[in-house]
C-alpha positions in Angstrom: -69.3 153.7 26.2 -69.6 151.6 29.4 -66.6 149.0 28.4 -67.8 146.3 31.9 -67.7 143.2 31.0 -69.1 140.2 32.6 -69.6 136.5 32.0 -73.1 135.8 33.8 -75.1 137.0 37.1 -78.0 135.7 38.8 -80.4 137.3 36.5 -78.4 136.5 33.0 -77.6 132.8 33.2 -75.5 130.8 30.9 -76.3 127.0 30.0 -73.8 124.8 28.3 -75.4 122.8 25.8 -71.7 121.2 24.0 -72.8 117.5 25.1 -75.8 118.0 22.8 -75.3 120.6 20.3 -72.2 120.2 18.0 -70.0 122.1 15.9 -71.8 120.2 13.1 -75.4 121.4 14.6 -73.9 124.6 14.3 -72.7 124.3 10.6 -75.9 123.1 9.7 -78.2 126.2 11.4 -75.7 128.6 9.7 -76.1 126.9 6.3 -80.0 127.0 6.8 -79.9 130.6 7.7 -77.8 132.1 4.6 -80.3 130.1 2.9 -83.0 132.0 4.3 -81.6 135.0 3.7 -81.1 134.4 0.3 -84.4 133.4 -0.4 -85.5 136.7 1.0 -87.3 135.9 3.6 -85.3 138.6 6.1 -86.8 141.7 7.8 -85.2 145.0 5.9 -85.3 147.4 9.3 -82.9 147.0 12.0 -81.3 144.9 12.5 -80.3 143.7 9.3 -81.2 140.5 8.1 -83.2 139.2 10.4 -85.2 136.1 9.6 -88.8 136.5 9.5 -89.8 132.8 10.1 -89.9 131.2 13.6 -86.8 128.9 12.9 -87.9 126.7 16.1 -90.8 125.6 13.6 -88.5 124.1 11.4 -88.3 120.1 10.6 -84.5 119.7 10.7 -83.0 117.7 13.9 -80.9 120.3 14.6 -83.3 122.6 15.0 -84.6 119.9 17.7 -81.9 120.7 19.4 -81.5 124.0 19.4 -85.4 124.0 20.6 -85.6 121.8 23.3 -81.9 123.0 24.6 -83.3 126.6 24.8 -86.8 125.7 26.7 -84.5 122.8 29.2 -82.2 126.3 29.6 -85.7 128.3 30.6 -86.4 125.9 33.3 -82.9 125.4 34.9 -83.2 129.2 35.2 -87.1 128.9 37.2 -85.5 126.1 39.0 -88.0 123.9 38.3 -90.5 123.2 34.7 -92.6 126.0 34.5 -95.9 126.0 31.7 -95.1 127.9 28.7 -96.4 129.2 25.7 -96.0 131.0 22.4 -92.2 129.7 22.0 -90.7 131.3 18.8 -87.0 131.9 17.5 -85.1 133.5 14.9 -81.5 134.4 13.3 -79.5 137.5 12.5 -76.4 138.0 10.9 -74.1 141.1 11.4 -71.2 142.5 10.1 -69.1 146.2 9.6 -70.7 146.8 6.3 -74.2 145.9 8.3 -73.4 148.8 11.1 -76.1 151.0 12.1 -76.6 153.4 14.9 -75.8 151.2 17.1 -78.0 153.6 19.6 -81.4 153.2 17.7 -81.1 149.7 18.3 -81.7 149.1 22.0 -84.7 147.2 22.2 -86.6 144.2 25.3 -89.0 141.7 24.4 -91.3 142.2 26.6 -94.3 143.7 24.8 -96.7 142.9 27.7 -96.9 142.6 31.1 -98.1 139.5 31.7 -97.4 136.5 31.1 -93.9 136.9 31.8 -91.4 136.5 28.9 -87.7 135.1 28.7 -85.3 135.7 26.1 -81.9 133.8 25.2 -79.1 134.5 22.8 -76.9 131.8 21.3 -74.0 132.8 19.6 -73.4 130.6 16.6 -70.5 131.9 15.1 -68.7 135.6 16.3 -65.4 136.0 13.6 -62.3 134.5 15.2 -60.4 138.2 13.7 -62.6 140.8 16.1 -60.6 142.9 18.1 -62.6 141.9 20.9 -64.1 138.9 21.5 -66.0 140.1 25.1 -67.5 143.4 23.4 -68.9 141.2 20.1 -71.7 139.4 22.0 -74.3 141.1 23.3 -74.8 144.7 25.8 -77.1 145.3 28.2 -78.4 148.2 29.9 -80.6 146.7 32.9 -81.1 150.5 34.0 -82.4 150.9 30.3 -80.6 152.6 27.8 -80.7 156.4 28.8 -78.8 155.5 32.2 -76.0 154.3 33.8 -74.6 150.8 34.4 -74.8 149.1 30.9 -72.3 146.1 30.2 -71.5 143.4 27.9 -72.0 139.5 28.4 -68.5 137.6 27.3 -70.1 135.6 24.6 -69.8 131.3 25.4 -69.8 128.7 22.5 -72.5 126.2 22.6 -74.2 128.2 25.5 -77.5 129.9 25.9 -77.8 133.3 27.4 -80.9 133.4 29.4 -82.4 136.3 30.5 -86.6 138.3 31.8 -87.1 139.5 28.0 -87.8 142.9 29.8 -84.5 143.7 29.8 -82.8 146.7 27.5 -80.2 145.0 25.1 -78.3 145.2 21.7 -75.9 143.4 19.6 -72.4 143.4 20.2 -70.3 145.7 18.5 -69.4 144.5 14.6 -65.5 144.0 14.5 -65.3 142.2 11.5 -66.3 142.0 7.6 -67.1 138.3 8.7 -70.6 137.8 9.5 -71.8 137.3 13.3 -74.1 135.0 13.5 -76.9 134.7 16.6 -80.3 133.0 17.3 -82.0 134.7 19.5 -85.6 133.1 21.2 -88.5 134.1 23.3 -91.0 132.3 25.5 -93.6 132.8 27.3 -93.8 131.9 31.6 -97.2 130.9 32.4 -96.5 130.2 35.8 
């Protein structure tokens, strides 16, 4: 395992978002998620509960929040507002009893080549008991998986992770019988 570790670089940008988004905000799209996932309503392949609805499209102000924060996060990255389209989000949680092959779930988000696509991560809630906090977020292998040169982003609090969805990626290493908690989102670039 390729143990680097780095915070961000010029093509993986972190935006803070504490001035906006609270620990509260946070409570409440944790809440919301369990509740989805008890109601079903979760993908059954990997990985493991993953909510099937676009959570962006959901009423609740924090989800406002969590929406706007994420597409204001995709234009600070452009340098400038750039038109958009087909904005959708979601939610997984993770634990040790949730471990997979942690190999068979490399995966990018880019599905097409054009328009271009961005991804972000935000890390609701990783266990305050891992072993490691900097190996618990998420690993990327910008070579693609096969090769040489994968590393781990140090996961940030109230911080999107903002990234070309053509990137090779997967969660973090499970530490914990606590769940990890994530939203991960995609966009569209236009232009």
């Amino acid at each position: 395992m390729d143990n680097l570790i780095i915070d961000q670089t010029e093509v993986f940008r972190k935006y803070n978002w504490s001035s906006i988004i609270g620990q509260q905000d946070v409570n409440d799209a944790i809440t919301t998620i369990d509740s989805i996932i008890d109601s079903g309503n979760y993908w059954e392949n990997s990985p493991k509960y993953q909510t099937k609805e676009n959570i962006f499209a959901r009423p609740e102000q924090f989800w406002l929040k969590f929406r706007m924060s994420f597409l204001m996060s995709v234009f600070m990255w452009h340098g400038k507002e750039v038109q958009i389209a087909n904005m959708q989000a979601w939610s997984f949680k993770t634990n040790k009893a949730t471990q997979e092959d942690r190999d068979i779930l490399w995966h990018n988000h880019q599905h097409k080549p054009t328009p271009k696509s961005f991804s972000g991560i935000w890390y609701l809630h990783i266990p305050e008991d891992v072993n490691n906090r900097d190996t618990a977020g998420t690993e990327i292998a910008p070579n693609g998986p096969e090769n040489d040169g994968k590393f781990f982003v140090k996961p940030t609090d109230f911080t999107w992770l903002i990234y070309p969805s053509s990137y090779w990626h997967r969660p973090g290493i499970p530490q914990s019988d606590k769940y990890r908690y994530i939203i991960a989102a995609d966009v569209d670039v236009l232009s």
